[in-house]
N, C-alpha and C positions, 0 to 999 in steps of 0.2 A: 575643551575643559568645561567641567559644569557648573554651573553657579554654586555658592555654598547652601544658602538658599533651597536651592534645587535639590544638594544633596541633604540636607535637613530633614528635607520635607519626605524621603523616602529609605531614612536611616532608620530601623529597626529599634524598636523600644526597650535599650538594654536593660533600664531597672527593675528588678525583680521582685514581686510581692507574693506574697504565701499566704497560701489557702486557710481559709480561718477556719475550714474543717476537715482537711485532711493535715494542713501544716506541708503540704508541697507547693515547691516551685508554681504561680502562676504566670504562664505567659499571655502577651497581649491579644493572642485569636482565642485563646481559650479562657478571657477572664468578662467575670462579670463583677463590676464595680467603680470605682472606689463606691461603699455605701457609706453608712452613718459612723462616723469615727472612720472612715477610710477605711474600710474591710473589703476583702478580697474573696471572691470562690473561683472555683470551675464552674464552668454551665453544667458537669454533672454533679457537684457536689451542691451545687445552691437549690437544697432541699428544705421542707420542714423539719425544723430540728427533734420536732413530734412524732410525728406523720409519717414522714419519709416523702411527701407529696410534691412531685416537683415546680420548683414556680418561676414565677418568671419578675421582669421589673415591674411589671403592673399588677402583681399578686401578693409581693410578698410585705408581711408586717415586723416591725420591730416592738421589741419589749419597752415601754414606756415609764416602766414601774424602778428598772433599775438599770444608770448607766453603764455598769458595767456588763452587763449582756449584751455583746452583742452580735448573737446569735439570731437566725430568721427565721419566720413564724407564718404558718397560714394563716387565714384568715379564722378557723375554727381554734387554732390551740394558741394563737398571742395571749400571753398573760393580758386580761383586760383589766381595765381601771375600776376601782372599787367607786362607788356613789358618790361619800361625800358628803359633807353642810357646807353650804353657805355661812359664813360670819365673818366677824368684823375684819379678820384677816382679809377678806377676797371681797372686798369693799370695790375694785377694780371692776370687778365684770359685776357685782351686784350694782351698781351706781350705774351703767350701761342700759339696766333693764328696768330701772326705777325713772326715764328720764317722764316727763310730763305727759299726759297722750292729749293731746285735740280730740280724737275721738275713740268709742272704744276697741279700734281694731289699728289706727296705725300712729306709732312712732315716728314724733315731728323729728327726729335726726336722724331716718333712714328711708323715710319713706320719699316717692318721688314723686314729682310730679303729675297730673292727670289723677284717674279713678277708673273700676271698673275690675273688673275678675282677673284680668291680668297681672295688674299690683297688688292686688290681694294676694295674689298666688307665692311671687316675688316677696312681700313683707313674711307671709306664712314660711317661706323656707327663708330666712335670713332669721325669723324668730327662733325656727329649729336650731339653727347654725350658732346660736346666741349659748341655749342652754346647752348644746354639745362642747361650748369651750369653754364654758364656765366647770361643768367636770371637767375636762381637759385640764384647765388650769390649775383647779384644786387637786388635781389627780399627781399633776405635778412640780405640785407645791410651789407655785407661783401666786406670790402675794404684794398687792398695792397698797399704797400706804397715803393715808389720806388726812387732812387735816380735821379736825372733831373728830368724837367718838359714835360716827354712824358703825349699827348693827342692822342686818340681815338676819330677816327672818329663818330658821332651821328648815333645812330641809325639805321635811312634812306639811310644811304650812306652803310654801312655793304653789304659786297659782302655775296651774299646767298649760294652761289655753288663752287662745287671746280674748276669749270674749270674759272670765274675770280679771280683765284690767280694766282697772278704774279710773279716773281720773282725782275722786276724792280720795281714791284709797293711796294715792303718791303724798295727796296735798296733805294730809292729814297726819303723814310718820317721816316727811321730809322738808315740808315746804317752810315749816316753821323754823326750821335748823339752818339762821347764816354759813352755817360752817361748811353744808356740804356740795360734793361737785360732783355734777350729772357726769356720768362716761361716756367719753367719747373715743368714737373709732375711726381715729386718724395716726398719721404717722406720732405724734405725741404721747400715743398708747404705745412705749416701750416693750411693755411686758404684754402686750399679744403681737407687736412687731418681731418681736422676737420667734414668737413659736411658732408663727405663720411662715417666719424663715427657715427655722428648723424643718416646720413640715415639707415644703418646696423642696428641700433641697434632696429628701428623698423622694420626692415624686420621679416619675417617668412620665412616655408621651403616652398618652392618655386618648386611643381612636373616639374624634367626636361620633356619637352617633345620632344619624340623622333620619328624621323620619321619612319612607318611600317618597319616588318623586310624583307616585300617585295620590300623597294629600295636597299636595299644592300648582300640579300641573295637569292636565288631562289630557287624556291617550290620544284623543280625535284633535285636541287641537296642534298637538306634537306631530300628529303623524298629517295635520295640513300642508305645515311647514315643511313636512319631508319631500310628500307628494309635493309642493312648489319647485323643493331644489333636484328632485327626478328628474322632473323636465325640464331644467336646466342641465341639470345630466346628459337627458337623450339629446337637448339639442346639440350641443358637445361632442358627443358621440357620433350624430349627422354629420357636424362640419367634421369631423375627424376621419369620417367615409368620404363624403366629397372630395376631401382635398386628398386622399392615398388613389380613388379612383383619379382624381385629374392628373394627378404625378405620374402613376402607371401609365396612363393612355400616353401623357407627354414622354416617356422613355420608349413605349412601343411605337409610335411616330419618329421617334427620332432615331431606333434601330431599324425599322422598316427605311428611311430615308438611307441611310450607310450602307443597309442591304442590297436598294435596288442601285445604288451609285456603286457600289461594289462589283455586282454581280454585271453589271450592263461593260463595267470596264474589264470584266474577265472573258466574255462575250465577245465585245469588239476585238482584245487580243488572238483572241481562238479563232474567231473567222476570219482576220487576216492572216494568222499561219496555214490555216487551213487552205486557202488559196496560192499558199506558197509553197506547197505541200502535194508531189504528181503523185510518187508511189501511194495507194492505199494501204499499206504497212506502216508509214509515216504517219497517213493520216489515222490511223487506229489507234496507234500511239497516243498522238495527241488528243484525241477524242479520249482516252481513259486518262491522261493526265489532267484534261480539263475537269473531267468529272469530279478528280480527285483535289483539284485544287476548290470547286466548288464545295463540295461536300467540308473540305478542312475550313473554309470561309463559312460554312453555318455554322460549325462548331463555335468559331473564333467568337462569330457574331451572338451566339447564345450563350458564351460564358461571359461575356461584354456586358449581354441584357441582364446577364443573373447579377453581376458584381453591380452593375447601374441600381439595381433594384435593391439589393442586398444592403449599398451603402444608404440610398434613399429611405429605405424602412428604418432602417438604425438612427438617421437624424429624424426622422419625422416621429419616431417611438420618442426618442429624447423631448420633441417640442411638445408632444401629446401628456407625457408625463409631466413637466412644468406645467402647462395649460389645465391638468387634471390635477394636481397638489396646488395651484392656486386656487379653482372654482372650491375645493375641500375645506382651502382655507377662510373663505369666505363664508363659505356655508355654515362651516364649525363656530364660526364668529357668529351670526344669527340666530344658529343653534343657542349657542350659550346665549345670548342676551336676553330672549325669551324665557329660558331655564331659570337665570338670575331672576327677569322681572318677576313669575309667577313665584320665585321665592322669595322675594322680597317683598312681595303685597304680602306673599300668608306671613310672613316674620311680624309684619304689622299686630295683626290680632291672635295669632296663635304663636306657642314655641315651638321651635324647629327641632333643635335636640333631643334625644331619648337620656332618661336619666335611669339608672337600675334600680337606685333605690325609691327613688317617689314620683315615677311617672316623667314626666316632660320638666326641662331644666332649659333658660336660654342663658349661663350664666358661661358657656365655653365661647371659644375662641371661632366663629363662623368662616366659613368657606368663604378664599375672596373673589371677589364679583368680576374684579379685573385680575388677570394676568401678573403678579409681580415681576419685579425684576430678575434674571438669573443672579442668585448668587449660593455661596457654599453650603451646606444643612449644617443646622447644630447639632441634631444628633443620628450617628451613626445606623447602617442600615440592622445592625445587631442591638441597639437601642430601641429599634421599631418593634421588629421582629426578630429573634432567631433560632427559629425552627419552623419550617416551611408546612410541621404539621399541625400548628396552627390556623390554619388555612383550610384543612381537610375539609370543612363542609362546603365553605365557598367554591375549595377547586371540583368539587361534586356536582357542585349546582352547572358549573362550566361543560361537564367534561357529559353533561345529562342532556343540554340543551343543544350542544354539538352533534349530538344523534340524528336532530329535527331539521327542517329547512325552511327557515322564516322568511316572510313574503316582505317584510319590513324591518328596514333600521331599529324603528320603534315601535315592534314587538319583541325584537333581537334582543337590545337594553335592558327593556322592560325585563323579559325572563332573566336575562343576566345579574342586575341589580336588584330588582325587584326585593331581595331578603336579605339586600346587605345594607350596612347603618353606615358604615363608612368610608370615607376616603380611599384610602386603601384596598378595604376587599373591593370597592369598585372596580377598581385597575387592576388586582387582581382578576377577578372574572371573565375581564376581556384580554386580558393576555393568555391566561388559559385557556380558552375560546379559542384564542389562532393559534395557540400552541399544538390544539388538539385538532383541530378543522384539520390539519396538516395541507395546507391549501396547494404546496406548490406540487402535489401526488392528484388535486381533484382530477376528476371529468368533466368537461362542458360542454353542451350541445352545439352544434354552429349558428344553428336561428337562435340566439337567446335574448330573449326580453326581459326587459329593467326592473317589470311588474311577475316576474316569475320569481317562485324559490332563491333560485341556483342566480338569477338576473342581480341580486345585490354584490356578487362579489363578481360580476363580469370586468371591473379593473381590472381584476387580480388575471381573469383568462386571457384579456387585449394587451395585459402588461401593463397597462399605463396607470395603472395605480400599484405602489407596493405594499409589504407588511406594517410599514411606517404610517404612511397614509391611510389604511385602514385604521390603524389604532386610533391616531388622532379622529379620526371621524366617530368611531364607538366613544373615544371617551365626551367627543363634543356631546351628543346623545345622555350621556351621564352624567352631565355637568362638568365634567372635570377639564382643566387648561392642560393643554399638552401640544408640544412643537414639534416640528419634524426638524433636525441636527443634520447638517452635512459635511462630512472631512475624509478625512482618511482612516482609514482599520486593514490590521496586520489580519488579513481574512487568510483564506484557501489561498496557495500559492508562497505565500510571501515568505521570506527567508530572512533568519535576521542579519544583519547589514546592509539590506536591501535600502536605495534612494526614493523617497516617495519623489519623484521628477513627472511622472505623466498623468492620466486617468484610471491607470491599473487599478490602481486599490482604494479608488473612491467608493463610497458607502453612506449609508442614510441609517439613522436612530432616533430614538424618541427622547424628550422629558416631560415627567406628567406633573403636575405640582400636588404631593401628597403629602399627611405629615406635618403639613406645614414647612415642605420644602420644594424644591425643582431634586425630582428624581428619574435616572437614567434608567430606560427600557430598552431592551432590545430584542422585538417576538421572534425577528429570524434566527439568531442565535442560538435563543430560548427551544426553538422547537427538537426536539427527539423524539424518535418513534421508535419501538420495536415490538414486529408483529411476532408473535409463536406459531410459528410455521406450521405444526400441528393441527391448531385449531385454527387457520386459516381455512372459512370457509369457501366451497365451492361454486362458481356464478351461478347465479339463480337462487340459491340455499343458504341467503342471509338470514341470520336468527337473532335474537335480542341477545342470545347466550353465547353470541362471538366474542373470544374472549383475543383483546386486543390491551397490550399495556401501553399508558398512554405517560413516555417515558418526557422530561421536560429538564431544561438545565435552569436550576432557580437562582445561579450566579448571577444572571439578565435580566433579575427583574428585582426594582431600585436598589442596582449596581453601587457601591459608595466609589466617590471620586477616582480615589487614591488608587483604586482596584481597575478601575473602568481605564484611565489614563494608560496602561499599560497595553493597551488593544487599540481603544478608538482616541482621535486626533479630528477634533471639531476645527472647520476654518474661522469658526467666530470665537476667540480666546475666555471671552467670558463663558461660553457653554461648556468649557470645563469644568466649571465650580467649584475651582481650587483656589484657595487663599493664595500663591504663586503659582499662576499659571506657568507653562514652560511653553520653549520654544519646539518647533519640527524639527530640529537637528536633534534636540532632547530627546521629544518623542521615539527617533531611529534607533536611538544611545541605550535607551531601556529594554531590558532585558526581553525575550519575546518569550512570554508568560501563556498560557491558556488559562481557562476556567478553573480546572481541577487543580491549579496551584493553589487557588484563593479556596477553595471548598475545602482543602486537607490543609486550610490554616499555614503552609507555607509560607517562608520569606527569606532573604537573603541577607546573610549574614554579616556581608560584606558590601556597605553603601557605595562600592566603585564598581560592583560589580555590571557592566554593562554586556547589550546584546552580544559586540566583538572584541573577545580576549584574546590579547598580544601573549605569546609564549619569551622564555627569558631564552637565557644565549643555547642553553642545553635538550631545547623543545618542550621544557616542560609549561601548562600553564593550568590552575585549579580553580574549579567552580563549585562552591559552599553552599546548601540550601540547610535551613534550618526548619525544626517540627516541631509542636507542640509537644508539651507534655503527654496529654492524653490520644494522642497520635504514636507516640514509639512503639508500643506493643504492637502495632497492627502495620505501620508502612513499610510496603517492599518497595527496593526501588531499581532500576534497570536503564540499560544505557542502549546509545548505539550511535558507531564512529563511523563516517563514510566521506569522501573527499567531498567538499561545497560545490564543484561545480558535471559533477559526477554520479554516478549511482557508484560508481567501485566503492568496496567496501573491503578490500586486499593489497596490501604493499608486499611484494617481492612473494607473491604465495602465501603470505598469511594475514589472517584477519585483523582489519584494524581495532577492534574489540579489544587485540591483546596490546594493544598503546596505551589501555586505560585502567586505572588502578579506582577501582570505588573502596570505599571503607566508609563505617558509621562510630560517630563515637559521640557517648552520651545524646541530645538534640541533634547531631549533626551530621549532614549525610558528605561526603567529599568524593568529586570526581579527578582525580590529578592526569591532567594528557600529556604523555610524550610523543611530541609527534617523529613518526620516522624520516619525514623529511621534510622539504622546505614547500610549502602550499596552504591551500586554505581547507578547512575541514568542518564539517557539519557534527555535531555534538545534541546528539537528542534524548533528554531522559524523560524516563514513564516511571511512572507509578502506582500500587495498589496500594488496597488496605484491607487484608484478609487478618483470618484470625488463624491463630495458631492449626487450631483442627482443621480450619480449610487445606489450609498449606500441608498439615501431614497424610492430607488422602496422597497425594502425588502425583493429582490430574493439572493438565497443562492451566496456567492462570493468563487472563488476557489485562496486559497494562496499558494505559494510556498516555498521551505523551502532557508534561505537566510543563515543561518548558525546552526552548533549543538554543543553540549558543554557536557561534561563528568561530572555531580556531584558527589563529595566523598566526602561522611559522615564518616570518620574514628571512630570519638567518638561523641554521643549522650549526654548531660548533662541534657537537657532539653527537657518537654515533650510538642510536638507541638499538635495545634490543628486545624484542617481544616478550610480554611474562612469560612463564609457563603455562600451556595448554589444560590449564584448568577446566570447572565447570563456570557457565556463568553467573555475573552477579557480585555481592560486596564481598571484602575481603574482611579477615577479623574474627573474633571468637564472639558478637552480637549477636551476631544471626540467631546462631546457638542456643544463647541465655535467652534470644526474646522469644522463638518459636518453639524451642524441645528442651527448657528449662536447663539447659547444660552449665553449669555454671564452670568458668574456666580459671583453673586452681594454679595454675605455674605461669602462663601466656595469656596477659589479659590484650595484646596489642597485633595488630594485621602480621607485621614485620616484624621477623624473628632470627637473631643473630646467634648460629651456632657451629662446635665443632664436627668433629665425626661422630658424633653421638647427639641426638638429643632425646628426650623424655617432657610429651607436655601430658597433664592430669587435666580431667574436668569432675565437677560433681554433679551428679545426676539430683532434681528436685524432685523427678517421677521417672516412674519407673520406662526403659527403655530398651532395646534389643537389638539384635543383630546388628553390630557395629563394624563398620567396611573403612579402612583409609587406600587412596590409594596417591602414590610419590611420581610426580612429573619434574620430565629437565628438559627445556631445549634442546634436541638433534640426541635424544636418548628414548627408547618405546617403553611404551608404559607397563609390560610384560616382564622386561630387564629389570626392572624395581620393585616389582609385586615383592621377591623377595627379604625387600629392605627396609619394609614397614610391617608393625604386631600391635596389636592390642589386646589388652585382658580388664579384666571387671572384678572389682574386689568391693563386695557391698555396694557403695552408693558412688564408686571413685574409678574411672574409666582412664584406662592411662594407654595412650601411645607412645610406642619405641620406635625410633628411627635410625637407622645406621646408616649413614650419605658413603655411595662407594668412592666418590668422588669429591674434589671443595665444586661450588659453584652454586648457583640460585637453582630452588627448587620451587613448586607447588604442592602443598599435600589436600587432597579433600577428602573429608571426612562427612561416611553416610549412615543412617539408622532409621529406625522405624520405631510406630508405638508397638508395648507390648498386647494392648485390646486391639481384639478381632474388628472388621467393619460389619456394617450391617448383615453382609452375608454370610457371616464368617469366616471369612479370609482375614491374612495378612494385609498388611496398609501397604502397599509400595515403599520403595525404599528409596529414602527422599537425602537430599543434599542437604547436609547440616549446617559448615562451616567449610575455609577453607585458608590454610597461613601461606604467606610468602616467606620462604626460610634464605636463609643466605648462609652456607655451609662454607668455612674453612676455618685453617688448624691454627690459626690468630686467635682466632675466636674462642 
C-alpha cells in the first residue's frame, strides 16, 4: 500500500483555472501561471495582447497604469508610465535623494566601502535605479507622508547627473529644516518594500549571463592542467594493459596446464588399450575414437579459455570503469578549482555578469564555487525553459562543432561555450554535443593515441568511460558541478512488475547544477538519430551537404523530478530531489511511463493507478490517461493486448485486441480489459499527434509506445466474449467530431442500446463524401449484413439506417473521405471515421 504522502505527491492537479484569453479550461501541463492577480493562459494563448508576439515568463510585461488590466504586454506595446513631478506628495523617494553627499559623486547611505572605478560604477547604477522608482512610484501613486512641509523641486529643475550634486546645494534647502527626514532604504521604507514585492513576485528565473571563460581564465593555462591529467590518463591506460595482458597470459598458462594434463591422460589411456588390442580393426577403431575424443577435448578446452576470458574481461571492464570515473572525478575537481580561482581573482576587479541594458552588472546571484547540497528545484523545468526552440542557436553551435575533431578537451569547451553567457546553454552545448557525436555508431582505429583527434573519446571505444562520465568531464571544463547518479531505470528489457532483485537494470545519469538548481540529464537517453536513406552518402563521397537530421529526445535534459522518478531509481535517496522521496517497492508500483507521456502533457487520472492492475471477479480492469486541452484535437491513441510472459497475441483463434474496449470522452482516453481468461497480460499503448489533414490522406501512421501496464486475472467468474471484428482503435462518435468534423446529432456515447431498428444522424461542419458503414456480429460474415445497413445525405445531415436481422451485439464502422482532390488529383483514400458498439434486442 503506498504512503498517502506518496500518493499526494503524484495526484493530478484537479483545480481548474481558465484562460484569461481564450476563457477555456486550463490544465496543469498546458498552463502558464498563476501571474499578477493569479491569471492564467495556455502557452499558446500567452501572447501580446497587441502584437500577437509570443512571450515567455521572462518577456512578458503588465499594465502598471491600471489594476484592473490584466492583460500581457511586450515589451514595445505595455501601456508605459507617464513622467510625472516630483512634490511634496512623494517626499518619500525625494527625501532618499536629498540625503547629504561627503563628496560630489557618492551618497554616504549607499555607498560602500573602498574607492575606485568599480564603486563608481555600482553608486552610478543604484543612482539610475533611484530615479527609475521615484517615476515608478509616482506613476503609481504611492505617496509618503512626512512630518513638516518639505517640497521637491518640479520636475524640470531635477539635477540629472551625479556630478550637480552638491553638498551646499542639500545644506541650503534642507539643512535648516528640523523637521525633515533623510530617506532611507531599509526594511522601514514600507512603500518601496512594498513594490519591490509586487515586482518579485512577477519576476521569473532570470539566466545569469556571464562573460566568456576567455576574460578571466586562459587557453594555454587550461589546456596545461589538461595535458597534466592525459598523462595521468595514459598512465591508467598502461596499467590497465599490463594487468589484461597479465590476466590473459595467467588463463593461457593455466589452460595450456589442463591441456597437456589432459591430453597426456588421454594418451596413456590409448596406449594402454592399444596394447590390449591384437586385431588391427580393433586397433583402427580405437585410433579414430582417440582422435575423436582429442579433437572434442580441444573444443571443450577452447570454450573453457573463451568463458575464462569472457568472464575475466567483464570484471576487469567493471574495475577499469570505477578506476576511470574516479581519476575523472578527481580531475573534474581540479578542473573546477582552477576555473573558480581564476574567477574569482577577475570578480575582484572586474564584473563578471553581462547586463543588456548598460553593459556589465555584478548585482545577480553568482555561480557557486562549491558543489551545493542535493535538494529539490524551486522552480520547474517549464519555469526555466519551455520550448526547446529557445535553444536554436546554441544547439547550432553543438551540432556545428560535432562536424570537427578536436585534439583537446579544451579546445572542445572552448568552441562549445565559447558564445554562451549562461548556465544552462552551457549544459546545453554539451549534451548536444553527445547527443549529436552519436558516439556509440563511431569508428576507432586500433593504434589510437590520447594526443590524436578521435584519442579524446577512446573511454568511450575501451568502454571504460561512459556517456555519464564524459558529460561530467565537459561540464568540469565549463565550470559547471555535475555528478554521475547510480540506481536503477526501467531501460530496454524491463516489463512492468518486473523485481529490481539483481544487476539487470542497473544504470548511470547525471545532475548538473543549473538555474540555481541540481538538474537531471540523461545524454544516453537523450540521443536520437535518423539518417534519410536517400541522402545517405556513398564511402569516399562525404560532402558538407549531407543531409543527416540530428533527431534528440529533450525530455532528458533537466528532467523535473516528479517526471524523472518514474524511470530512474537513484541508490542514494537524496538524488531524487523530491520533497518525499519514495521507496523501490514504490518505484516498481509506478506506472511504466516513457518520455512521450511527459512531452504530450499526459497524466493519470487516477492516483492508484499503478504499473500492475488487478481485474474484478468478471476480468474486467480500466486504465485512464488524461490530455491536455490543447492536445485533443490532435492525439490518436492505440493499443495492443498480448499474454505477459508470451509473444501470443490470440486466445482460442482470436485476437486479443478484441478484449479491449478503448473510447475517448472529453480529456479522457479509457482502456477497459476483459480478459478471456485467467493469466497475466501485457497492455501497451501508443500514441500520436497528427492533424486532421494528416489522418485524412489514409497513409499508414506510426505510433509510439507512451506507457505499458501488467494485467492480472487472478480469478475468472465470468465468461467474456470478443467484440465484434471491427476496425482498430477508439470506440465512440470523437473520432469523428475531432478529425472529419462530424458532429454526432442522436449518439453522442461508444455504446448504443437498441431494438430491431435504429437510426443515428451526424452533422457534417465541412463538406464530406462517399460515405460507407459496414455491420459486424460474432460468428456472422460481414457480406450477410452489407444488406442491413443505408445511409443518405440530406444537406449538412448524414443519417444511418440499421435493421439488426437478429438481437445480439453488433459493430458498425463507419467510412468517408474529403470532398478536395489531393495534390494530384485524386481522391483521398477512404479512411475510418468512427465506429459504435450497438447491443440489439426487442427490450430495448
Amino acid at each position: 500500500m503506498l504512503q498517502n504522502s506518496y500518493k499526494a505527491m503524484y495526484r493530478p492537479n484537479f483545480y481548474e483555472s481558465t484562460c484569461l484569453r481564450c476563457n477555456e479550461t486550463v490544465y496543469q501541463v498546458d498552463r502558464v501561471g498563476p501571474l499578477k492577480d493569479f491569471t492564467f493562459f495556455h502557452s499558446g494563448c500567452f501572447k501580446c495582447a497587441i502584437c500577437g508576439t509570443k512571450l515567455t515568463l521572462k518577456t512578458y510585461y503588465n499594465n502598471q497604469h491600471r489594476q484592473e488590466d490584466k492583460e500581457v504586454y511586450c515589451n514595445s506595446h505595455v501601456p508605459k508610465i507617464g513622467p510625472g513631478h516630483l512634490d511634496g506628495s512623494s517626499v518619500g523617494i525625494r527625501s532618499a535623494l536629498n540625503v547629504p553627499k561627503s563628496t560630489n559623486f557618492v551618497n554616504e547611505q549607499i555607498r560602500g566601502p573602498g574607492r575606485g572605478e568599480l564603486r563608481r560604477r555600482k553608486f552610478l547604477k543604484r543612482y539610475k535605479m533611484l530615479t527609475i522608482l521615484s517615476f515608478f512610484f509616482q506613476g503609481l501613486n504611492v505617496r509618503t507622508h512626512v512630518n513638516g512641509n518639505s517640497h521637491s523641486p518640479p520636475y524640470g529643475e531635477r539635477h540629472s547627473s551625479p556630478q550637480h550634486y552638491s553638498p551646499n546645494h542639500y545644506q541650503n534647502n534642507h539643512e535648516s529644516s528640523p523637521s525633515y527626514q533623510y530617506g532611507r532604504f531599509d526594511a522601514s521604507a514600507l512603500h518601496i518594500a512594498h513594490a519591490l514585492k509586487q515586482t518579485e513576485l512577477q519576476k521569473s528565473y532570470k539566466m545569469n549571463r556571464e562573460k566568456p571563460i576567455d576574460c578571466y581564465l586562459d587557453r594555454d593555462e587550461q589546456r596545461r592542467l589538461e595535458m597534466r591529467h592525459r598523462k595521468e590518463e595514459d598512465d591508467l591506460y598502461r596499467k590497465f594493459q599490463r594487468q589484461r595482458e597479465e590476466e590473459e597470459k595467467r588463463i593461457r598458462d593455466e589452460i595450456r596446464d589442463e591441456w597437456e594434463k589432459e591430453l597426456e591422460r588421454l594418451t596413456n589411456r590409448f596406449e594402454r588399450e592399444m596394447q590390449m588390442k591384437r586385431k588391427r580393426d580393433d586397433q583402427n577403431i580405437l585410433t579414430l575414437r582417440h582422435q575423436q575424443e582429442r579433437e572434442d577435448l580441444e573444443k571443450n578446452m577452447t570454450l573453457r579459455r573463451d568463458k575464462k576470458k569472457e568472464s575475466l574481461t567483464r570484471k576487469m571492464l567493471e574495475h577499469e570503469r570505477a578506476a576511470t570515473a574516479a581519476l575523472v572525478e578527481k580531475q573534474s575537481h581540479e578542473m573546477l578549482e582552477l576555473i573558480n580561482e581564476k574567477r574569482s581573482e577577475y570578480m575582484q576587479a572586474e564584473s563578471l555578469y553581462l547586463d543588456h541594458n548598460d553593459g556589465y552588472t555584478e548585482e545577480l546571484q553568482p555561480y557557486p564555487s562549491h558543489a551545493p547540497a542535493p535538494a529539490p528545484p524551486a522552480l520547474s523545468k517549464f519555469q526555466v525553459y519551455n520550448d526547446p526552440v529557445e535553444f536554436a542557436n546554441v544547439d547550432q553551435i553543438a551540432i556545428s562543432v560535432a562536424q570537427e575533431d578536436q585534439k583537446s578537451f579544451t579546445d572542445l569547451v572552448r568552441q562549445l561555450v565559447g558564445r554562451c553567457g549562461s548556465d544552462i546553454e552551457k549544459a546545453r552545448t554539451i549534451f548536444r554535443w553527445i547527443t549529436v557525436k552519436n558516439l556509440n555508431t563511431m569508428s576507432f582505429d586500433d593504434n589510437l593515441r590520447g594526443d590524436t583527434p578521435m584519442g579524446l573519446l577512446r573511454g568511450i571505444k575501451n568502454g571504460t568511460e561512459s556517456y555519464h562520465v564524459l558529460f561530467k568531464r565537459l561540464c568540469s571544463y565549463a565550470g559547471l558541478h555535475c555528478v554521475v547518479i547510480k540506481g536503477y531505470s526501467k531501460s530496454a528489457g524491463y516489463q512492468p512488475g518486473v523485481r529490481f532483485e539483481d544487476n539487470r537494470f542497473r544504470n548511470s545519469w547525471n545532475a548538473v547544477y543549473v538555474a540555481g538548481a541540481w538538474r537531471f540529464v540523461q545524454c544516453n537517453w537523450g540521443a536520437r538519430h535518423l539518417v534519410n536513406a536517400k541522402d545517405v552518402p556513398k564511402a569516399g563521397n562525404k560532402t558538407k551537404s549531407d543531409s543527416l537530421r540530428y533527431e534528440y529526445d529533450d525530455h532528458y535534459f533537466l528532467t523535473d523530478p516528479k517526471e524523472f522518478i518514474y524511470e530512474f531509481f537513484p541508490l542514494q535517496s537524496e538524488w531524487q530531489l523530491l520533497k518525499n522521496p519514495i521507496t523501490l517497492q514504490e518505484f516498481e508500483e509506478l506506472p511504466f511511463v516513457r518520455s512521450l507521456f511527459f512531452r504530450y502533457g499526459l497524466y493519470f487520472s487516477d492516483p492508484n493507478t499503478k504499473a500492475v492492475m488487478y481485474t474484478d471477479s468478471t476480468g474486467a480492469a480500466t486504465v485512464r490517461i488524461a490530455m491536455p486541452a490543447h492536445m485533443q484535437g490532435t492525439l490518436i491513441f492505440h493499443y495492443n493486448l498480448k499474454f505477459y510472459d508470451s509473444d501470443g497475441d490470440s486466445f482460442d483463434g482470436v485476437s486479443l485486441k478484441r478484449f479491449v474496449m478503448q473510447s475517448v470522452v472529453g480529456n479522457m482516453v479509457a482502456f477497459r480489459v476483459h480478459a478471456p481468461c485467467s493469466g497475466a497480460f501485457l497492455l501497451d499503448i501508443f500514441a500520436n499527434a497528427v492533424t486532421p489533414k494528416e489522418y485524412l490522406t489514409g497513409e499508414p501512421m506510426k505510433f509510439k509506445s507512451v506507457c505499458k501496464f501488467k494485467i492480472c486475472c487472478e480469478d475468472l467468474q465470468t465468461v467474456m466474449v470478443p467484440l465484434p471484428d471491427c476496425a482498430s482503435g477508439e470506440w465512440g462518435p470523437t473520432k469523428a467530431t475531432r478529425l472529419f468534423g462530424l458532429v454526432p446529432i442522436t449518439h453522442q456515447d461508444a455504446l448504443v442500446f437498441a431494438g430491431r431498428e435504429l437510426e443515428i444522424q451526424f452533422r457534417m461542419s465541412r463538406q464530406l463524401t462517399d460515405f460507407m458503414a459496414t455491420l459486424h456480429k460474432n460468428g456472422v460474415e460481414e457480406k450477410r449484413l452489407s444488406k442491413f445497413v443505408s445511409h443518405s445525405v440530406s444537406d449538412d445531415i448524414v443519417t444511418f439506417n440499421i435493421s439488426f436481422p437478429e438481437e445480439g451485439q453488433y459493430g458498425l464502422d463507419i467510412y468517408t473521405r474529403e470532398m478536395v482532390l489531393d495534390s494530384a488529383g485524386e481522391k483521398h483514400l477512404l479512411t475510418h471515421c468512427c465506429k459504435y458498439l450497438i447491443n440489439s434486442s426487442k427490450r430495448n
